[in-house]
N, CA, C and O atoms as a Tripos MOL2 file, in Angstrom:
@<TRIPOS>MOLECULE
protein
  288   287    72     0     0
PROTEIN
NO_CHARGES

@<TRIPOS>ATOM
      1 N           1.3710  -27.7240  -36.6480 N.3       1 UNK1
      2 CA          2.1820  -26.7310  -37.3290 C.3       1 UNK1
      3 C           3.6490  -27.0150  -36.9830 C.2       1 UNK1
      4 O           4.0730  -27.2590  -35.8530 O.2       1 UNK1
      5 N           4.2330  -26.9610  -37.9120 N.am      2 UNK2
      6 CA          5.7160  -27.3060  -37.8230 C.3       2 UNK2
      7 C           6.2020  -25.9080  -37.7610 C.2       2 UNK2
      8 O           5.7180  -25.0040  -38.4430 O.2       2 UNK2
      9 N           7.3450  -25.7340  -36.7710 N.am      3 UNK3
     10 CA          8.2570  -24.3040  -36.7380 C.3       3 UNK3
     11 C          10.0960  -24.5000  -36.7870 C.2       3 UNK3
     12 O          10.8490  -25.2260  -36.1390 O.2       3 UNK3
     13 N          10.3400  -23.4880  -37.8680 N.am      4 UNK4
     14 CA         11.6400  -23.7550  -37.7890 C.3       4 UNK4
     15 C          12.1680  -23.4510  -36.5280 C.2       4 UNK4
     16 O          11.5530  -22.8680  -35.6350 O.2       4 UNK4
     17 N          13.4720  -23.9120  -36.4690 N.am      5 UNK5
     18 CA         14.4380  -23.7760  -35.4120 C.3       5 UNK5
     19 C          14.9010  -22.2090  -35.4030 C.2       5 UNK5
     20 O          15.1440  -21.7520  -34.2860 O.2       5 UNK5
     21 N          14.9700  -21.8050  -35.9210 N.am      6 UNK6
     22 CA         14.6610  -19.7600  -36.1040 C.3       6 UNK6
     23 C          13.6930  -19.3430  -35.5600 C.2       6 UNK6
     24 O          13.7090  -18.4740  -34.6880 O.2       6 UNK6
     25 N          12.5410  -20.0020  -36.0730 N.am      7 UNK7
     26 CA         11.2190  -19.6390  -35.7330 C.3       7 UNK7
     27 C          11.4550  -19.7700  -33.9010 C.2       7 UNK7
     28 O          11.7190  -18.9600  -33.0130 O.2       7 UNK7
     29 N          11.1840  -21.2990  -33.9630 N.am      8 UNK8
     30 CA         11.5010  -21.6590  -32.4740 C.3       8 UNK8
     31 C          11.7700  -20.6330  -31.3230 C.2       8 UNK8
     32 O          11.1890  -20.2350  -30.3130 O.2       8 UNK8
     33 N          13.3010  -20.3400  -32.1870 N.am      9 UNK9
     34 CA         14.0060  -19.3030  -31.3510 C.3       9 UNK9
     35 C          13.3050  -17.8530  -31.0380 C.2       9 UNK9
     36 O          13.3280  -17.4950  -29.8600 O.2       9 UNK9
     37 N          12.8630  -17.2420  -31.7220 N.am     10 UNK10
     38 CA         12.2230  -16.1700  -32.0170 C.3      10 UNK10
     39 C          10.6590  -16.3580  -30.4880 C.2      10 UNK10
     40 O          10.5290  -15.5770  -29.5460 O.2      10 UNK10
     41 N           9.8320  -17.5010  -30.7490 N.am     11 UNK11
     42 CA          9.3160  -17.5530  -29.9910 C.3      11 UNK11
     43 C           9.4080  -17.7670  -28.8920 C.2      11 UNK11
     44 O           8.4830  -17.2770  -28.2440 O.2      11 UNK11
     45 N          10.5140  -18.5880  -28.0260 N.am     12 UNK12
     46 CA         10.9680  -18.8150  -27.3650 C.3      12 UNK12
     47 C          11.5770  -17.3900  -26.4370 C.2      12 UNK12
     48 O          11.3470  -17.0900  -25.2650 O.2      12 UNK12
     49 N          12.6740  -16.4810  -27.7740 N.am     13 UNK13
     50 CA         12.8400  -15.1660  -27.0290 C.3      13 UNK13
     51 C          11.9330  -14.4490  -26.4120 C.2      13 UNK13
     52 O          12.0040  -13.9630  -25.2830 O.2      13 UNK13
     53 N          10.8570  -14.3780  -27.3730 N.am     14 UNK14
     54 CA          9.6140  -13.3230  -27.1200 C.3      14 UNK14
     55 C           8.7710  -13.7260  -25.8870 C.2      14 UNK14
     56 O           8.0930  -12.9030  -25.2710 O.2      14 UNK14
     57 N           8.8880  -15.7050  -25.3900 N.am     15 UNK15
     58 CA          8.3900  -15.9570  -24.0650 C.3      15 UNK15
     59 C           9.4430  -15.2770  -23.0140 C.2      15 UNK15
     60 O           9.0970  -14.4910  -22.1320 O.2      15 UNK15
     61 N          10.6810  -15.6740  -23.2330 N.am     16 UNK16
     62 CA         11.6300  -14.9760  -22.1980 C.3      16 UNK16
     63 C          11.4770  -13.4950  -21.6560 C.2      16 UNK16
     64 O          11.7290  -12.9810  -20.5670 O.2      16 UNK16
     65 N          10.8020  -12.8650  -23.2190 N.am     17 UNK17
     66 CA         10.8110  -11.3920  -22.8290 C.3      17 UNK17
     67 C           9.5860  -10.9570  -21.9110 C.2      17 UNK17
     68 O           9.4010   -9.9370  -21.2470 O.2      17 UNK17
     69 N           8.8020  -12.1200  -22.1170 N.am     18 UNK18
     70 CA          7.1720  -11.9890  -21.0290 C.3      18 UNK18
     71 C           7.9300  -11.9250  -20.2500 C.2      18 UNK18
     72 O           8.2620  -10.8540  -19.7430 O.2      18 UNK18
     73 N           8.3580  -12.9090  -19.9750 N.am     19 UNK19
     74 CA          8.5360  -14.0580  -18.2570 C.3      19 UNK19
     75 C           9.2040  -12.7310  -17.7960 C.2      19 UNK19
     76 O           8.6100  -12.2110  -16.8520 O.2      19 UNK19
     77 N          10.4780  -11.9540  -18.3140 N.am     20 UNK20
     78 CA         11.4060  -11.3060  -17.5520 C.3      20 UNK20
     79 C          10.4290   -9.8170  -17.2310 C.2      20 UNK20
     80 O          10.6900   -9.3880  -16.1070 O.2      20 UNK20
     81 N           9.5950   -9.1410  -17.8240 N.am     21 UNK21
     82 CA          9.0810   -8.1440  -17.7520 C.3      21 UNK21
     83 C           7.8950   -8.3160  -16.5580 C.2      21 UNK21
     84 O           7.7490   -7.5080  -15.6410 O.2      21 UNK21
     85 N           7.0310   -9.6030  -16.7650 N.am     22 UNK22
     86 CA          6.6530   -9.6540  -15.4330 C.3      22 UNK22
     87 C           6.9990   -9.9850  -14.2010 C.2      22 UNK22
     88 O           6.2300   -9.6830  -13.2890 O.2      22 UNK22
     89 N           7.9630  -10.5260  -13.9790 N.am     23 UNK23
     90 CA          9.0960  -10.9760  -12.9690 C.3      23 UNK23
     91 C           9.4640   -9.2210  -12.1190 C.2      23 UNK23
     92 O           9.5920   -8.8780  -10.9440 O.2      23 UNK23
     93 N           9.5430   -8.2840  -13.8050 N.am     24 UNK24
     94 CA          9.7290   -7.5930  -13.2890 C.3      24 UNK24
     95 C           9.1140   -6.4810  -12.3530 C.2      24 UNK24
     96 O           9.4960   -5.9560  -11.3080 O.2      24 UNK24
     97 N           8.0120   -6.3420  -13.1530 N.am     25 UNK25
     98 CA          6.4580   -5.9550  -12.7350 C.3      25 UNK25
     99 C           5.9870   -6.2930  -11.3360 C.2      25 UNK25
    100 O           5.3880   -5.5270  -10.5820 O.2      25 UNK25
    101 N           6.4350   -7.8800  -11.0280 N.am     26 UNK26
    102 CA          6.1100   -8.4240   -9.7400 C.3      26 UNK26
    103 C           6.9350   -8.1860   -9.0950 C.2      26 UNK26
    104 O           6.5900   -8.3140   -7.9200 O.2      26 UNK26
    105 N           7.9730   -7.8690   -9.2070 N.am     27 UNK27
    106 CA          8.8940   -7.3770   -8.0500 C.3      27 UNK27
    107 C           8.6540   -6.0200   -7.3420 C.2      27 UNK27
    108 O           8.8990   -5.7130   -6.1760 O.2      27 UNK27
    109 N           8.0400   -5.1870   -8.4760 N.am     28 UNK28
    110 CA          7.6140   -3.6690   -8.2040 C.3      28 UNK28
    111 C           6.5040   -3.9280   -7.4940 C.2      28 UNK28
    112 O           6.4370   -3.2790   -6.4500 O.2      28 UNK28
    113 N           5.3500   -4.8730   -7.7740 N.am     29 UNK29
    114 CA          4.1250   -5.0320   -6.7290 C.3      29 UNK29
    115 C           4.4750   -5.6220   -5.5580 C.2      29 UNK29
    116 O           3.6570   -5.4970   -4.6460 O.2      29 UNK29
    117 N           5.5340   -6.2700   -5.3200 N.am     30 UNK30
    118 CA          5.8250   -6.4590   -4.3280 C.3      30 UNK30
    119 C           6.7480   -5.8080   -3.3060 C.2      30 UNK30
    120 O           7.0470   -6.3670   -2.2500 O.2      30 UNK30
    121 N           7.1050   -4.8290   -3.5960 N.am     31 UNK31
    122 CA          7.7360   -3.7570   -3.4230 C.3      31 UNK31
    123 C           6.4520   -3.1440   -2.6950 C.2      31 UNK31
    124 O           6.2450   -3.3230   -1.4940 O.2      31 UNK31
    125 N           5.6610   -2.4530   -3.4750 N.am     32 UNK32
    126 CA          4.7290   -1.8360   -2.9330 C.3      32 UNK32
    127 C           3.9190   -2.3270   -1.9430 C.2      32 UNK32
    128 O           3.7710   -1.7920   -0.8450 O.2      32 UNK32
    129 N           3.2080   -3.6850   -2.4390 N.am     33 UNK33
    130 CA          2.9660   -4.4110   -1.3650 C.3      33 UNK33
    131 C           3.3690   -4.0950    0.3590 C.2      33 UNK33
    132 O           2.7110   -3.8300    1.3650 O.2      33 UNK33
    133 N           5.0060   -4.3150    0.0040 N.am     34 UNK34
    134 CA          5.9700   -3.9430    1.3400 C.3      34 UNK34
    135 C           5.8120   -2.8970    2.2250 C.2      34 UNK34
    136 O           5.8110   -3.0090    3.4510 O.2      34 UNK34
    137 N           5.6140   -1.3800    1.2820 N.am     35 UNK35
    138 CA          5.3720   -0.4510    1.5810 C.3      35 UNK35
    139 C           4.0890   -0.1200    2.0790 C.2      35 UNK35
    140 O           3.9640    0.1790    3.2670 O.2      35 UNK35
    141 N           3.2280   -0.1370    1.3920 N.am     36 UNK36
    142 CA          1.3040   -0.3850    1.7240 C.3      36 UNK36
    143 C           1.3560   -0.9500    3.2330 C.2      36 UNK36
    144 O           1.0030   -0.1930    4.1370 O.2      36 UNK36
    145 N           1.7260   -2.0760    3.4880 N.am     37 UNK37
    146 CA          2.0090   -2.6380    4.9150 C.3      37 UNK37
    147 C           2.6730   -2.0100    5.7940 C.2      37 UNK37
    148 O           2.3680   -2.0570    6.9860 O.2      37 UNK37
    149 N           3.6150   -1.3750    5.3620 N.am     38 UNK38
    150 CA          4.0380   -0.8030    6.6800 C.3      38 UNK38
    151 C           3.5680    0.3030    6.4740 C.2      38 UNK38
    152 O           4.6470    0.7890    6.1350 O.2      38 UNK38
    153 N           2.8410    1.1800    6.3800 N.am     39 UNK39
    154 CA          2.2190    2.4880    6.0450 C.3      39 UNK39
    155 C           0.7360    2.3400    6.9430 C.2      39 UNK39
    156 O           0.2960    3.1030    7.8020 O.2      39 UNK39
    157 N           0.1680    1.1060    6.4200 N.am     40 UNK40
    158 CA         -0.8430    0.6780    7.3860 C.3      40 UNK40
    159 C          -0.4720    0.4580    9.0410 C.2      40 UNK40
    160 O          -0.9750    1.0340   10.0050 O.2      40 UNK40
    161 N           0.6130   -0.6090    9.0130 N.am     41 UNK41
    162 CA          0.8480   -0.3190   10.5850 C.3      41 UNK41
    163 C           1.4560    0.6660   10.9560 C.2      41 UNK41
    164 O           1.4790    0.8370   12.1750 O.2      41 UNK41
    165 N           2.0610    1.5220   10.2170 N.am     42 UNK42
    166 CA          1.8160    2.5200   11.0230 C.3      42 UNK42
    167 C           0.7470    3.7140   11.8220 C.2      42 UNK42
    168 O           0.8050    4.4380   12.8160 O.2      42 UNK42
    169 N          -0.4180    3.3550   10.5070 N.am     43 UNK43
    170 CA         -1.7010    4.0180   10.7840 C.3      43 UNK43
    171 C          -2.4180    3.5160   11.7910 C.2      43 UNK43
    172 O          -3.1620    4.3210   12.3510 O.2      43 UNK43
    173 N          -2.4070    2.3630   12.2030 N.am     44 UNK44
    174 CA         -2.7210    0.9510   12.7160 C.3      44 UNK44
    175 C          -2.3420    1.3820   14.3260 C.2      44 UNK44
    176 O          -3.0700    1.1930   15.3000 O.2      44 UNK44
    177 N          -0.9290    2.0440   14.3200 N.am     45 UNK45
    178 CA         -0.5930    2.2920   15.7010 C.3      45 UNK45
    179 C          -0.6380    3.3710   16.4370 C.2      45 UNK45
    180 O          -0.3010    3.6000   17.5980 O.2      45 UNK45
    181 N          -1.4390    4.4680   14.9970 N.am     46 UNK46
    182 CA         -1.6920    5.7340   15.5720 C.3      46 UNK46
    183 C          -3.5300    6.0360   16.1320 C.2      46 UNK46
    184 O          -4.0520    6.7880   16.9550 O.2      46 UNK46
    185 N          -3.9240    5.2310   15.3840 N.am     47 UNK47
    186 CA         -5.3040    5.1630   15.5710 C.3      47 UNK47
    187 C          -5.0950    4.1430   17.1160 C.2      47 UNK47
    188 O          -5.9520    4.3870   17.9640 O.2      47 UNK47
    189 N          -4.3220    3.3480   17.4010 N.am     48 UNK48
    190 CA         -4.2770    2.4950   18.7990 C.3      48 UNK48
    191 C          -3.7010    3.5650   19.9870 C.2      48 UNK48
    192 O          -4.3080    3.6260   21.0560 O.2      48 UNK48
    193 N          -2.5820    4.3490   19.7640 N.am     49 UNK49
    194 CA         -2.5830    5.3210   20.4110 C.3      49 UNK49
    195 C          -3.5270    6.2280   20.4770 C.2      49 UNK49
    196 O          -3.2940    6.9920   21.4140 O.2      49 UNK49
    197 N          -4.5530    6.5110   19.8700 N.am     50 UNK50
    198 CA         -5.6250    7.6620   20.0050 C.3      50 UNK50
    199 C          -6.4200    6.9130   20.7140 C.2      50 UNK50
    200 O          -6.5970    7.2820   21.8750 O.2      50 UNK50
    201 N          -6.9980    5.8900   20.3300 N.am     51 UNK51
    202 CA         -7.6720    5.1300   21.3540 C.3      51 UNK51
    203 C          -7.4540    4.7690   22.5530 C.2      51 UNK51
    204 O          -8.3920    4.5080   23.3060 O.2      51 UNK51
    205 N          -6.0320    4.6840   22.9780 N.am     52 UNK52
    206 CA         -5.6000    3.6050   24.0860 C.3      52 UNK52
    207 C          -6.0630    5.2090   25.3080 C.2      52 UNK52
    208 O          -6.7490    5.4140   26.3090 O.2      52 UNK52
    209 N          -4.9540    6.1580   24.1660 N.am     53 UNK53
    210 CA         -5.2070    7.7580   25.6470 C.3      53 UNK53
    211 C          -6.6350    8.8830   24.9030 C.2      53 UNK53
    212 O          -6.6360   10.1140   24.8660 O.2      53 UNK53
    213 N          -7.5530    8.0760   24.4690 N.am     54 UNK54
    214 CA         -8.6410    8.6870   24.6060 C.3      54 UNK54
    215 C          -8.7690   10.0570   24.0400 C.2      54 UNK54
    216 O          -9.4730   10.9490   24.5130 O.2      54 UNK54
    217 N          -7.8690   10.1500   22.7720 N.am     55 UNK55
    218 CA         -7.4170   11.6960   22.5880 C.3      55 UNK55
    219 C          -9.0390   12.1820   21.6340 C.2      55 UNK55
    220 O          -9.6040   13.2650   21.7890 O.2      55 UNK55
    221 N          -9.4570   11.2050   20.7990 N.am     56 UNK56
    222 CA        -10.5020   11.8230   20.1170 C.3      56 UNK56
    223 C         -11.5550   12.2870   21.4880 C.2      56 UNK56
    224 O         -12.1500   13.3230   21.1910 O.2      56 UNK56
    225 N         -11.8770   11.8490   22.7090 N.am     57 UNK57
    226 CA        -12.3430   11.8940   23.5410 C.3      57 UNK57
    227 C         -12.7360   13.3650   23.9160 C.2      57 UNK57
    228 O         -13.7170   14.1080   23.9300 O.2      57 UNK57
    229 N         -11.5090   13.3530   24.1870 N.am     58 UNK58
    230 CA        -10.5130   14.5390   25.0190 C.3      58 UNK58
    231 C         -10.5620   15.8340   23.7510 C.2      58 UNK58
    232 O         -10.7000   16.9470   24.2590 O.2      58 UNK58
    233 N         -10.4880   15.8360   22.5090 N.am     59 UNK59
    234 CA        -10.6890   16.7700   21.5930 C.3      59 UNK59
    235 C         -12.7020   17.2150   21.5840 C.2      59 UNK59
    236 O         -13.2470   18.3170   21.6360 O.2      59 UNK59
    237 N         -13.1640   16.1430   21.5170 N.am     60 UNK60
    238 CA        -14.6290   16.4380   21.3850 C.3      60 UNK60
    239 C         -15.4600   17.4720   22.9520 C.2      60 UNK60
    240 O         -16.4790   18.1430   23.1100 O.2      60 UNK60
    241 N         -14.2190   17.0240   23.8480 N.am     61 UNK61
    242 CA        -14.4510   17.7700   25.5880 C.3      61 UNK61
    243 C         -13.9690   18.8970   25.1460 C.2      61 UNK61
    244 O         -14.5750   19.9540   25.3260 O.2      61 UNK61
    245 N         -13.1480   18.8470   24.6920 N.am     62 UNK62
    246 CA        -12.2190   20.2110   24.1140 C.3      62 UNK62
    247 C         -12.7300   21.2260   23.5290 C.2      62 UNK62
    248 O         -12.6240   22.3740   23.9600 O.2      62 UNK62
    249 N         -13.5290   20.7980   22.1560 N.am     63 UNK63
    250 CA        -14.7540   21.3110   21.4010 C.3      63 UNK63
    251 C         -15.7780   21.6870   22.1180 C.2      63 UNK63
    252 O         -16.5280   22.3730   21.4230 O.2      63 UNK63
    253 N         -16.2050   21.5390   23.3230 N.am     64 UNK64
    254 CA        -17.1210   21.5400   23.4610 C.3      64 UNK64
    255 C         -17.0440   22.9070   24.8380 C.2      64 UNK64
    256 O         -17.8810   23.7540   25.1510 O.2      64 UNK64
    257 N         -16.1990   22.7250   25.1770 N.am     65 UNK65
    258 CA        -15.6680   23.6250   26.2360 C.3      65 UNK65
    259 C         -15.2030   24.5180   25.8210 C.2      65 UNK65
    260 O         -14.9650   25.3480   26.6990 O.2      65 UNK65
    261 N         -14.8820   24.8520   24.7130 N.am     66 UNK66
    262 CA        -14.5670   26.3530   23.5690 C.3      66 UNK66
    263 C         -15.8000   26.5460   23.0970 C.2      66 UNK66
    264 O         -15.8260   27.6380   22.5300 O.2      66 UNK66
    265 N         -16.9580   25.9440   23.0550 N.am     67 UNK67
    266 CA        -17.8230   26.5190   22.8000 C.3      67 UNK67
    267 C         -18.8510   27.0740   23.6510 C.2      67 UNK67
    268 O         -19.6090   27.9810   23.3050 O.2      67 UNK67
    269 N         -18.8510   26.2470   25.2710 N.am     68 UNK68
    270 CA        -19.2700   27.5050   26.2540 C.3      68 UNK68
    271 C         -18.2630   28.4080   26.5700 C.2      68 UNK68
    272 O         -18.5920   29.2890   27.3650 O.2      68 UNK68
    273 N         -17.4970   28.4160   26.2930 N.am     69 UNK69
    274 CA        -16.5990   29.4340   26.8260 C.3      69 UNK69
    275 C         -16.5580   30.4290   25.8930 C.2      69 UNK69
    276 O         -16.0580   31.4800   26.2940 O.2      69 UNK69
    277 N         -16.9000   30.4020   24.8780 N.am     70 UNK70
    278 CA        -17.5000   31.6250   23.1730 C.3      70 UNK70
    279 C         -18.7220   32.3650   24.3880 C.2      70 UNK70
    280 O         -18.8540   33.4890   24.8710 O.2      70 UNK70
    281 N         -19.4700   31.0340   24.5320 N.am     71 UNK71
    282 CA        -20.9600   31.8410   24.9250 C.3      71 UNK71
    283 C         -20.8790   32.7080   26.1500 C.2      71 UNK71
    284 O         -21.7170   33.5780   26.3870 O.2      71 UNK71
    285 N         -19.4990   32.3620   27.1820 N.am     72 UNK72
    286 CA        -19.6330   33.3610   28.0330 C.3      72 UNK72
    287 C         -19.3130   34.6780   27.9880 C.2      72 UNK72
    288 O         -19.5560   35.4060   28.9510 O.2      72 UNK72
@<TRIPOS>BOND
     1     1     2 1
     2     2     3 1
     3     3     4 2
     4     3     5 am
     5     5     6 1
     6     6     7 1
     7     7     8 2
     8     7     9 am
     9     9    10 1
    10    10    11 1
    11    11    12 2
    12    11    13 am
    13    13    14 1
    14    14    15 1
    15    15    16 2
    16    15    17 am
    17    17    18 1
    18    18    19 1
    19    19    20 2
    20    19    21 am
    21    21    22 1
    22    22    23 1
    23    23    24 2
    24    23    25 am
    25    25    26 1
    26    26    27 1
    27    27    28 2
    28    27    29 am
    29    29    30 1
    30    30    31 1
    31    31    32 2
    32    31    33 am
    33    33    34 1
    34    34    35 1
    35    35    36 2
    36    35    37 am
    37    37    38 1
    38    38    39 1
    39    39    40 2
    40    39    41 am
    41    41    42 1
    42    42    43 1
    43    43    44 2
    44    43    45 am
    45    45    46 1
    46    46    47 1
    47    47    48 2
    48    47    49 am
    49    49    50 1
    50    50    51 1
    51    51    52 2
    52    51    53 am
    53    53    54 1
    54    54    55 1
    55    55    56 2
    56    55    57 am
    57    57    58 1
    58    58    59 1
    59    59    60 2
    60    59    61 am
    61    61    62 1
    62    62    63 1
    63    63    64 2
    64    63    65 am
    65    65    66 1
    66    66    67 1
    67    67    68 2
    68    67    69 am
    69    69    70 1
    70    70    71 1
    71    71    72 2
    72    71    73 am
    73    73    74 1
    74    74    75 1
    75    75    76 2
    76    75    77 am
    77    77    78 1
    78    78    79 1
    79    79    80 2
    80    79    81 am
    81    81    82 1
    82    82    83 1
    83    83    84 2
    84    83    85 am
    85    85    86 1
    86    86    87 1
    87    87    88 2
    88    87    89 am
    89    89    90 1
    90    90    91 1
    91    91    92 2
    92    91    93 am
    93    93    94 1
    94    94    95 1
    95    95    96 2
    96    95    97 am
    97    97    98 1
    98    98    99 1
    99    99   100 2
   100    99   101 am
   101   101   102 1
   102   102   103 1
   103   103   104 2
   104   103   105 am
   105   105   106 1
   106   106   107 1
   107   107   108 2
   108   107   109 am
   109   109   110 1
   110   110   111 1
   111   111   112 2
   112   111   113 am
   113   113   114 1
   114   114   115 1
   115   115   116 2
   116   115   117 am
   117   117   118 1
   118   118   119 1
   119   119   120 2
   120   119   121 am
   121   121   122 1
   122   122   123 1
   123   123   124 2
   124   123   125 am
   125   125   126 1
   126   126   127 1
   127   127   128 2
   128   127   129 am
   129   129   130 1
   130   130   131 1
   131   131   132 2
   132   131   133 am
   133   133   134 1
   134   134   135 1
   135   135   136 2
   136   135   137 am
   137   137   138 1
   138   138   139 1
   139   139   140 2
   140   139   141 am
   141   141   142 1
   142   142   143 1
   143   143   144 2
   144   143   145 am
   145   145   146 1
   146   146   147 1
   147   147   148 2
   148   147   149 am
   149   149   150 1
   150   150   151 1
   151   151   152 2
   152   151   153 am
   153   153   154 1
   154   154   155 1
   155   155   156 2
   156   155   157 am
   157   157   158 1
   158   158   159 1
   159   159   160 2
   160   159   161 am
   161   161   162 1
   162   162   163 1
   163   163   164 2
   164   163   165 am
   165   165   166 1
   166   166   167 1
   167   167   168 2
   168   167   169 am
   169   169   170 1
   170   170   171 1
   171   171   172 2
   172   171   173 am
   173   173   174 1
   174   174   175 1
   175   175   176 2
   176   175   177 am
   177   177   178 1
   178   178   179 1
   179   179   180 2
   180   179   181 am
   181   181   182 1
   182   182   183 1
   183   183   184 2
   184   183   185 am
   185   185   186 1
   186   186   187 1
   187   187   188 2
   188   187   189 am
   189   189   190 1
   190   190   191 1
   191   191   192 2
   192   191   193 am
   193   193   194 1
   194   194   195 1
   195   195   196 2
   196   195   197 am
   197   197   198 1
   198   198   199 1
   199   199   200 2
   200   199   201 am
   201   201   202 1
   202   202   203 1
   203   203   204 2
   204   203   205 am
   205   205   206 1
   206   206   207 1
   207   207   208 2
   208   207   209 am
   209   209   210 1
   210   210   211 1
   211   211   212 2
   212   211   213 am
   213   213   214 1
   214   214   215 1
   215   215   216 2
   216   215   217 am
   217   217   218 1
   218   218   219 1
   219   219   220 2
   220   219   221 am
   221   221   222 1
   222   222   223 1
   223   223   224 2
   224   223   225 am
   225   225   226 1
   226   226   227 1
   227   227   228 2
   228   227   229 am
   229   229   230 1
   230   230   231 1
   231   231   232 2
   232   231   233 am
   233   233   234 1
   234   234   235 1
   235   235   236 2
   236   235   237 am
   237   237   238 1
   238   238   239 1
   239   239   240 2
   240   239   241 am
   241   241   242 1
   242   242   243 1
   243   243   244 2
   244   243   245 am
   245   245   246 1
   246   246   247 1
   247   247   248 2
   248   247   249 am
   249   249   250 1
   250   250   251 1
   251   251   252 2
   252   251   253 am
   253   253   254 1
   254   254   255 1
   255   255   256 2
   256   255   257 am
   257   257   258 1
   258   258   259 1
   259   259   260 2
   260   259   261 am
   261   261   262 1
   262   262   263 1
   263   263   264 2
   264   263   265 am
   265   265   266 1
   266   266   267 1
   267   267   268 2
   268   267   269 am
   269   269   270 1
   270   270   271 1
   271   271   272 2
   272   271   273 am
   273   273   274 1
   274   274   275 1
   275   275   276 2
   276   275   277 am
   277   277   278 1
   278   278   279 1
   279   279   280 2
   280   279   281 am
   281   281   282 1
   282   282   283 1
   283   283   284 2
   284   283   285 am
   285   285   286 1
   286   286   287 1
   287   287   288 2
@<TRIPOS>SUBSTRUCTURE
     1 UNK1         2 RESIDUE 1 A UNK
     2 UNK2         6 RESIDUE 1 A UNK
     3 UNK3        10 RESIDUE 1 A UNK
     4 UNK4        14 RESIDUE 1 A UNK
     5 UNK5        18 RESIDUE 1 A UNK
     6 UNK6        22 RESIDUE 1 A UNK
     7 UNK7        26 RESIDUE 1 A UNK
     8 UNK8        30 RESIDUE 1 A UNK
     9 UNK9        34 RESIDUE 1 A UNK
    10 UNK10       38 RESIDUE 1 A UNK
    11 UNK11       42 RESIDUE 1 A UNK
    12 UNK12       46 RESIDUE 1 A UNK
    13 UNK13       50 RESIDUE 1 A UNK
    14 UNK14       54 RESIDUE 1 A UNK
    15 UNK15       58 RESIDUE 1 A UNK
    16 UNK16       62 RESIDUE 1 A UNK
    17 UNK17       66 RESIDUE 1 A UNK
    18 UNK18       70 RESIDUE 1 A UNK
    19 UNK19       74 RESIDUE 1 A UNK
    20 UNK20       78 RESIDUE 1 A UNK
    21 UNK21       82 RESIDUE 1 A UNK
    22 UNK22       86 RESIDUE 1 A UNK
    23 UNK23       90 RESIDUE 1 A UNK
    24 UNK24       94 RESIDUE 1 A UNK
    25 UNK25       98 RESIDUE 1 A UNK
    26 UNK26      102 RESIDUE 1 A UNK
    27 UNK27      106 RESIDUE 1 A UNK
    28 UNK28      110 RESIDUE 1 A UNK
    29 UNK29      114 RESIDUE 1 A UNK
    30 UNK30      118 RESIDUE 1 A UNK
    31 UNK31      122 RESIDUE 1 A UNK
    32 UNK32      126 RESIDUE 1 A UNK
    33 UNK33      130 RESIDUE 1 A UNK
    34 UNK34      134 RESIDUE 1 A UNK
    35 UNK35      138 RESIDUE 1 A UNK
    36 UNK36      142 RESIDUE 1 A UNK
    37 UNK37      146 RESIDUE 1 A UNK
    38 UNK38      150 RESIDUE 1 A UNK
    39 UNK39      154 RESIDUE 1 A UNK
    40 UNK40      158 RESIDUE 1 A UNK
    41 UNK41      162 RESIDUE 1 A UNK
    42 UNK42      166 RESIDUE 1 A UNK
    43 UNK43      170 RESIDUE 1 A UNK
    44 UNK44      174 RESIDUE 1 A UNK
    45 UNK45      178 RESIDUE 1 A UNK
    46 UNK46      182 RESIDUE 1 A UNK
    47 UNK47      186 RESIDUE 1 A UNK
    48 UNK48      190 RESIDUE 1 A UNK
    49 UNK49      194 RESIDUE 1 A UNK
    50 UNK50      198 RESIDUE 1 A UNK
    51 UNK51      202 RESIDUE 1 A UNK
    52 UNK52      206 RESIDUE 1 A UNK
    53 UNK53      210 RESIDUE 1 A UNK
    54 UNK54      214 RESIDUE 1 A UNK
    55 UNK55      218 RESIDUE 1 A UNK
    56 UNK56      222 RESIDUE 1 A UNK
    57 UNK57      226 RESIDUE 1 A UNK
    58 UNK58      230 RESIDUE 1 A UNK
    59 UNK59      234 RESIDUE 1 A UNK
    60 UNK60      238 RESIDUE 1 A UNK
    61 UNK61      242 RESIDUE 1 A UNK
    62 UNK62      246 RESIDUE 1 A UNK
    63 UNK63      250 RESIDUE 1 A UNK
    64 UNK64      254 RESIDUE 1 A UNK
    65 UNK65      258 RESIDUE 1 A UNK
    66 UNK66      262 RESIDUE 1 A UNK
    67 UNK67      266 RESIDUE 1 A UNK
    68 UNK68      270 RESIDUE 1 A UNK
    69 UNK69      274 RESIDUE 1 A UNK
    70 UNK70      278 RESIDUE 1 A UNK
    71 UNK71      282 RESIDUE 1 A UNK
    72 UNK72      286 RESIDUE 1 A UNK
């Protein structure tokens, strides 16, 4: 298929207009990306602090000691 030099152009724009919209798209996923990650380590370092001082531990002793202490 032969295309005019209009034509050409026309298709050519309409690739540019992909390329730039997902460029743009990927910048926003990568954006988020960015964010997702640090959102995780931060979760990452709260769950390591609960673990490191034993707090779920210490809540379930907790629970459990409010509940003889109901029964007395």
């Amino acid at each position: 298929m032969i295309y005019s030099e209009k034509e050409l152009n026309l298709i050519k724009k309409n690739y540019e207009d992909k390329l730039n919209k997902l460029q743009q798209e990927n910048k926003l996923k990568e954006k988020e990306v960015k964010l997702l990650k640090a959102q995780n380590k931060q979760k990452d370092e709260v769950i390591k602090d609960l673990d490191k001082y034993n707090y779920r531990g210490q809540c379930e002793s907790l629970k459990l000691e409010n509940q003889e202490l109901k029964k007395s």
